[in-house]
C-alpha positions in Angstrom: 12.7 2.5 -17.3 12.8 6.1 -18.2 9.9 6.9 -16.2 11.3 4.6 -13.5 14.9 6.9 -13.2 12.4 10.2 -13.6 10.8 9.3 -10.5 13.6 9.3 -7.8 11.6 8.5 -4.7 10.1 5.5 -6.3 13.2 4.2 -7.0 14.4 4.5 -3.8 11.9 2.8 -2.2 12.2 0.3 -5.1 15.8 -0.3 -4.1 15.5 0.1 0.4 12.7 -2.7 -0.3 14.4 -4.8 -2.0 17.9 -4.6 0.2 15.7 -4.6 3.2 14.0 -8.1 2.0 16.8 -9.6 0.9 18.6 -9.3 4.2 15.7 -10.8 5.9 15.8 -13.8 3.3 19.1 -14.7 4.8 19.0 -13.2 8.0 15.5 -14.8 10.2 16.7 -12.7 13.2 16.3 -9.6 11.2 13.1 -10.9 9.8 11.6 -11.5 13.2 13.6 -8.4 14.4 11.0 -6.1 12.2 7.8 -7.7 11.4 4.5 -6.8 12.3 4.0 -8.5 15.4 1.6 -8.0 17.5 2.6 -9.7 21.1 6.2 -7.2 21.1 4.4 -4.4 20.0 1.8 -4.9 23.1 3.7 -5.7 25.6 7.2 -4.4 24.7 6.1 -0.9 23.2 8.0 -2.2 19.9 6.0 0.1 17.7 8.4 0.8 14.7 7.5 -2.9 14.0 4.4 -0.6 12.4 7.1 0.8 9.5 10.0 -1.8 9.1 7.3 -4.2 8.4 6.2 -2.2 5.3 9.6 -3.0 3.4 10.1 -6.4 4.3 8.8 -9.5 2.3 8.6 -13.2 3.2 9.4 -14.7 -0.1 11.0 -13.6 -3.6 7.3 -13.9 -4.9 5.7 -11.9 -2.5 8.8 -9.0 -3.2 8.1 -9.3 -6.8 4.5 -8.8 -6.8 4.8 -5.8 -4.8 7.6 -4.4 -6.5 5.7 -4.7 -9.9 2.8 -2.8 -8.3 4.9 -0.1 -7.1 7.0 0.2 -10.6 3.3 0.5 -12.7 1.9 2.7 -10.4 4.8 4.8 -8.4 5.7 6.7 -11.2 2.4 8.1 -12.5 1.3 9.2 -8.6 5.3 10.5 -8.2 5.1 12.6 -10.8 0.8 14.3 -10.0 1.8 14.7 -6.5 5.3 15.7 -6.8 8.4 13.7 -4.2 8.0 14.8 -1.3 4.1 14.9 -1.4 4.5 10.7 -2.9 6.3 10.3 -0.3 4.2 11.8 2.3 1.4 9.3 0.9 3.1 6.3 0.6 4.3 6.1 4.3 0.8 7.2 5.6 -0.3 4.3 3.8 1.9 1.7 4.6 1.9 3.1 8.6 -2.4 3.3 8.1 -2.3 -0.3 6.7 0.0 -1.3 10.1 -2.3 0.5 12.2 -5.3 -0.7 10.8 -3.5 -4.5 11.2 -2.6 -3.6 14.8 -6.2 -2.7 16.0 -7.9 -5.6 14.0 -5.9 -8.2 15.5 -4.7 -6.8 18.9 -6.1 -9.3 20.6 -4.2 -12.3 18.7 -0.4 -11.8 20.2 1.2 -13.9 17.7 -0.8 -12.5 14.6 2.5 -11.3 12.3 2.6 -9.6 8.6 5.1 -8.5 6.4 4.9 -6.5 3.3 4.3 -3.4 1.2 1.0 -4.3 0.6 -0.5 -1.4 2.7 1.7 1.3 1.1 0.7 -0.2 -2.0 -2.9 0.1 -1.8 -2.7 3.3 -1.2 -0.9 4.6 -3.9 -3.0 2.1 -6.0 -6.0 4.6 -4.7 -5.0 7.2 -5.5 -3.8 6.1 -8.6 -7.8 5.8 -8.7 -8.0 9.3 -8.1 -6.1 10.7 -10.5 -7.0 8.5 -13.1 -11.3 7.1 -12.0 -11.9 6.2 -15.9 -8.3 4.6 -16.7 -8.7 1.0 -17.6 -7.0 -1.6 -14.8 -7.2 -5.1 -15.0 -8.7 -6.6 -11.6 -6.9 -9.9 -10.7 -5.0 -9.2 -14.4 -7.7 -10.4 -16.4 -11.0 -8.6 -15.9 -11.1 -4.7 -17.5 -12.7 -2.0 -15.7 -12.4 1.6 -15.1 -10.1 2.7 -12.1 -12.8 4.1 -9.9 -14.8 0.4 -10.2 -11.3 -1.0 -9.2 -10.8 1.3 -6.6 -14.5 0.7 -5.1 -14.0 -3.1 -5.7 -10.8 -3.6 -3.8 -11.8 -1.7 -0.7 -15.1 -3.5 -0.5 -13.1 -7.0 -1.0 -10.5 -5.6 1.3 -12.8 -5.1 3.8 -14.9 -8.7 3.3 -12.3 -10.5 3.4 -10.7 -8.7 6.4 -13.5 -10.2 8.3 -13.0 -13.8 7.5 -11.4 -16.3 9.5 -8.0 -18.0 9.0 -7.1 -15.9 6.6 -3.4 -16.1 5.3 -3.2 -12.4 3.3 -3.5 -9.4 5.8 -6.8 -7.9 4.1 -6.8 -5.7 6.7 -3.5 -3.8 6.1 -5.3 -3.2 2.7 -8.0 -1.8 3.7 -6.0 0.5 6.1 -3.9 1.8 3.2 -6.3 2.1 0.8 -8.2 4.4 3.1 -5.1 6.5 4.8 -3.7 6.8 1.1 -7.3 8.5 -0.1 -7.0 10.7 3.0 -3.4 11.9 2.3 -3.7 12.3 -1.4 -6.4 14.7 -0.9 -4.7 16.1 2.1 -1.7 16.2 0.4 -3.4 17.6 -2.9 -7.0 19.4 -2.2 -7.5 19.8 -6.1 -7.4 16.4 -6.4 -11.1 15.9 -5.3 -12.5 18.9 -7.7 -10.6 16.9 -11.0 -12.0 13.9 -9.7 -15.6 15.4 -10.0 -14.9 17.4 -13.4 -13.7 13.9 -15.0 -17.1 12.3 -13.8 -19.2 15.2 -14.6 -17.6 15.7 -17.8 -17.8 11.2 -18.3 -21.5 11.4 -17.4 -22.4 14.8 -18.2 
């Protein structure tokens, strides 16, 4: 909790996602009002569907599990890359993941998605940066070292992205993931020379 109230930005976006989602529970307008969704964005031009989307949730468990993500990892990449600079690379994430959504399913009009899953996996990432020989647990059970993780969730991201009749927007992953690599080291150049000393230094 300390690190949670040290970390201002991540708390807010702790908080406007939760508010956010709970209003769509109870309010389906609103819900459909904000989404992802392909056919308004099209045809109407309705292209802050590409942000809204990225703090709304379709169930309590779907909130939850991004909400956990953000409170493990938000902190740590809050407090390397400073508020505004978290900031910066959380929302190119979560609008990267949208686009990525967007161009992968443009031609599907009533393809919709919902979530901070995008914004996520980019902070995730570069989480991965900061941190390549950290120990995560991929799908909480199996240890490995962040940069594995970080390799192994783009390449699932990316496979399963491809699939048919999928129900989790792999895509919007895979967007994030990469836009949050790009702005972290945009957003931090020195990150990609630590990155190299810790693997020279691991290997060396």
């Amino acid at each position: 909790m300390d690190s949670l109230l040290a970390s201002p930005v991540t708390l807010g976006l702790l908080v406007l996602n939760v508010i956010a989602s709970l209003i769509a529970f109870r309010n389906e307008a609103f819900m459909q009002q904000n989404i992802l969704w392909v056919g308004p964005m099209r045809e109407r031009g309705e292209w802050y569907r590409g942000l809204s989307s990225g703090f709304l949730h379709v169930n309590g468990p779907h909130l939850l599990l991004n909400m956990y993500g953000l409170w493990l990892f938000g902190p740590i990449c809050e407090y390397v890359l400073g508020g505004v600079g978290f900031a910066i690379v959380y929302l190119a994430s979560l609008i990267g993941g949208s686009v990525w959504a967007y161009i992968h399913n443009q031609n599907s009009p009533d393809y919709r998605a919902a979530g901070a899953s995008g914004a996520l996996s980019g902070i995730v990432l570069a989480f991965c940066l900061f941190e390549p020989f950290a120990v995560l647990l991929a799908f909480f059970v199996i240890p490995m070292w962040g940069i594995v993780f970080g390799i192994l969730y783009v390449a699932i991201s990316y496979a399963f992205s491809m699939r048919e009749n999928r129900i989790i927007g792999h895509e919007a992953h895979l967007g994030g993931a990469v836009a949050g690599v790009i702005a972290t080291l945009l957003v931090r150049p020195e990150t990609f020379s630590e990155f190299v000393a810790q693997a020279a230094a691991r290997f060396g």
